[in-house]
C-alpha positions in Angstrom: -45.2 -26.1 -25.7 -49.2 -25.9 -26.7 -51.4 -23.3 -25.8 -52.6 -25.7 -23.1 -48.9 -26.2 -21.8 -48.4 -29.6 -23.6 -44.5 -30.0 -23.9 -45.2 -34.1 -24.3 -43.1 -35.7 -27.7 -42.8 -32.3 -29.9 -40.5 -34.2 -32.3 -41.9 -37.1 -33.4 -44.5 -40.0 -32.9 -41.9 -42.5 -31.1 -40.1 -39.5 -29.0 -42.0 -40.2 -25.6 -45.1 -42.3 -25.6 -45.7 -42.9 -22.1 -49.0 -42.8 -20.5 -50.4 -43.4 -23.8 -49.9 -40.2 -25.1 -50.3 -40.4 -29.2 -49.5 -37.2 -30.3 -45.9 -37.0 -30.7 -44.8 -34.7 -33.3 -47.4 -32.2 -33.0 -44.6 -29.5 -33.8 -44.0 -30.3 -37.1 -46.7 -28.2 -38.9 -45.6 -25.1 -37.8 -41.8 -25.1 -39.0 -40.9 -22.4 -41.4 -37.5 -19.9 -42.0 -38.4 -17.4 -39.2 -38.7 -20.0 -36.5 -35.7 -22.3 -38.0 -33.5 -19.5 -37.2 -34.9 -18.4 -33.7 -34.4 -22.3 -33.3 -30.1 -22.2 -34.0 -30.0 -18.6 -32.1 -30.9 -21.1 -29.5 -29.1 -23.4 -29.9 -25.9 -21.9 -29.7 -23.0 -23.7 -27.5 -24.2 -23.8 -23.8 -23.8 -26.2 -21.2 -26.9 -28.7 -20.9 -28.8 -29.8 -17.8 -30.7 -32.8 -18.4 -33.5 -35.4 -17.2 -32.6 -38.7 -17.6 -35.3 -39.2 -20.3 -34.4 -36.4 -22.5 -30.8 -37.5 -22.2 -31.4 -40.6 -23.5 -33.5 -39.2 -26.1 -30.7 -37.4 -27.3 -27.7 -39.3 -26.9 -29.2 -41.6 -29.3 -29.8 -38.7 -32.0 -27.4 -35.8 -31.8 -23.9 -37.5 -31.5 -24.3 -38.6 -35.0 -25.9 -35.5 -36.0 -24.4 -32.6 -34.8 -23.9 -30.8 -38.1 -27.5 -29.9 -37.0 -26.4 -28.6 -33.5 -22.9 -27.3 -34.0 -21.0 -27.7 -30.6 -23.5 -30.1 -29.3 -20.9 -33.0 -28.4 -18.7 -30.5 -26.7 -20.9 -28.6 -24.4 -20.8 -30.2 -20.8 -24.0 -32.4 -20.1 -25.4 -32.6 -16.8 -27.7 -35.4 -16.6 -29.8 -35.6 -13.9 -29.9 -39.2 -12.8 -30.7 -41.6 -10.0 -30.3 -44.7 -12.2 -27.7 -43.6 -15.3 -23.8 -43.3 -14.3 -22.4 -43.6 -17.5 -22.7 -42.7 -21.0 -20.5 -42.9 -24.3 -21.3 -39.4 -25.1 -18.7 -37.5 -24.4 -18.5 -34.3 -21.5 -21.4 -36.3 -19.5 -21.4 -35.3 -16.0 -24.4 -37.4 -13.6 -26.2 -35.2 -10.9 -27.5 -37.1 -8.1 -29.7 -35.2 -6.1 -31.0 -31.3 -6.0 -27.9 -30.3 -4.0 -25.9 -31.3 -7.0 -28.0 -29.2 -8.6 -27.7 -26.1 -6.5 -24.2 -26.8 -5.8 -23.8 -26.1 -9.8 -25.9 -23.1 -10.5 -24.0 -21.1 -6.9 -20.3 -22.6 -9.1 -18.7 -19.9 -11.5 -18.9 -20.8 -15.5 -20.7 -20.7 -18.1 -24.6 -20.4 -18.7 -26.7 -23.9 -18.4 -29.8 -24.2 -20.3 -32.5 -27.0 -20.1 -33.7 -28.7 -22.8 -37.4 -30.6 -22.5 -37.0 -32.1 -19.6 -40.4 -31.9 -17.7 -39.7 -33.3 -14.6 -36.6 -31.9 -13.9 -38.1 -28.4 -14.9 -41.1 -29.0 -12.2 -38.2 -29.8 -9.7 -36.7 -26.3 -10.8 -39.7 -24.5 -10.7 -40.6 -25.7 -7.5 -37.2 -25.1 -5.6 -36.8 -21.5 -7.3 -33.8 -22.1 -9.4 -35.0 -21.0 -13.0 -33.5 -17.8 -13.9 -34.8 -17.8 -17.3 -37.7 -18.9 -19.5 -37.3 -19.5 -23.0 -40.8 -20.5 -24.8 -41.9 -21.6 -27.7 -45.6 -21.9 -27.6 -47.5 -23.4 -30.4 -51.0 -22.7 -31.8 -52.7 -25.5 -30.9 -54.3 -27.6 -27.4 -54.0 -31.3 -27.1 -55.9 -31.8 -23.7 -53.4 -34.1 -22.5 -50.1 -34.7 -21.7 -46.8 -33.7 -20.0 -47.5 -29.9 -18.7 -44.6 -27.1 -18.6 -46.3 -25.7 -15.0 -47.9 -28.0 -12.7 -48.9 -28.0 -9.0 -45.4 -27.0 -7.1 -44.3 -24.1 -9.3 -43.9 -21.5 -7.1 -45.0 -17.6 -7.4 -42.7 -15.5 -9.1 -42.7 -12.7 -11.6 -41.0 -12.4 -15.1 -40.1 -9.6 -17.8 -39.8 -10.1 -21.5 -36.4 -9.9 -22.7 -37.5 -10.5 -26.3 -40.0 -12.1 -28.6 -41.0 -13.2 -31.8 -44.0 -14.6 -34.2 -43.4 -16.9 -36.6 -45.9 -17.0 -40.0 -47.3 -20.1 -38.6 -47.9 -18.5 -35.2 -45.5 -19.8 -33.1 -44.0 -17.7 -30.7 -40.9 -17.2 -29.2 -40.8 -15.6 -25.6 -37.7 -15.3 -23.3 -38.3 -14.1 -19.9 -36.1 -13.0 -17.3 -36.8 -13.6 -13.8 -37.9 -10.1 -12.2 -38.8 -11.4 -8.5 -41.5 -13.4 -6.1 -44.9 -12.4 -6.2 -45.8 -10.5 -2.9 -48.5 -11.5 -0.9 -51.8 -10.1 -1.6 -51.3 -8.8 -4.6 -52.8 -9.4 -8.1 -51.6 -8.9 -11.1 -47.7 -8.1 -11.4 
């Protein structure tokens, strides 16, 4: 995301114009070796909760590409989905509703991360089911655009588990969640 919370089209120009939003690929700038390899410590094999938008996004790309994301067709995908019930990509499981949600983060197995996915984040955020945040915030503000927190997010504290800077300045945060913020207090 940007400074400003931004997490609109990182990728490219034609990744997600909606509500006229011409920036796509602001990312791009700031790749380098240090952040390349924060990026495939990432991406390791781990089960995938998705918004429909970001699925579709990348079932067209990574299917044919996964020399790029090594495990990337095996890992379960759980799409979250009032429309989509099918998909050619294979291990593609469709959530309906936030108790299919909840039902699979309370069922045994193995991690699930989130990948873009704005909506679907706010929904998380907002219904206290985010156990982790990994961030990579960029050094630069667009104004505009698809926000990581918006109105809904509910009070809660993190730690930093770890952290890194790239040379162009892009850092890598992962925070565990520590707890809810109590009432009346400031700061954490």
């Amino acid at each position: 995301m940007t400074l400003d919370g931004v997490m609109q089209a990182p990728g490219g120009p034609e990744e997600d114009k909606s509500s006229g939003f011409k920036y796509g690929g602001w990312s791009a700038p700031y790749s380098d070796e240090v952040g390349g390899k924060a990026m495939q410590k990432q991406m390791k094999p781990a089960d995938l909760l998705l918004g429909r938008k970001t699925f579709e996004i990348f079932a067209s790309y990574w299917p044919e590409h996964a020399d790029y994301w090594p495990g990337i067709n095996d890992v379960t995908k759980y799409v979250m989905s009032k429309t989509m019930k099918k998909s050619d990509w294979e291990n593609t499981v469709f959530l309906k509703s936030l108790a299919d949600i909840k039902k699979l983060k309370g069922s045994k197995g193995s991690d699930i991360k989130v990948w873009g996915s704005g909506k679907l984040i706010q929904l998380l955020l907002k219904n206290d089911l985010v156990d982790e945040l990994c961030l990579k915030i960029y050094p630069l503000t667009l104004g505009k655009g698809k926000k990581l927190f918006q109105e809904g997010t509910i009070p809660v504290t993190f730690t930093l588990t770890e952290s890194l800077v790239t040379p162009t300045g892009v850092i890598f945060a992962n925070y565990k969640r520590a707890g809810k913020v109590k009432t009346g207090t400031v700061g954490v």
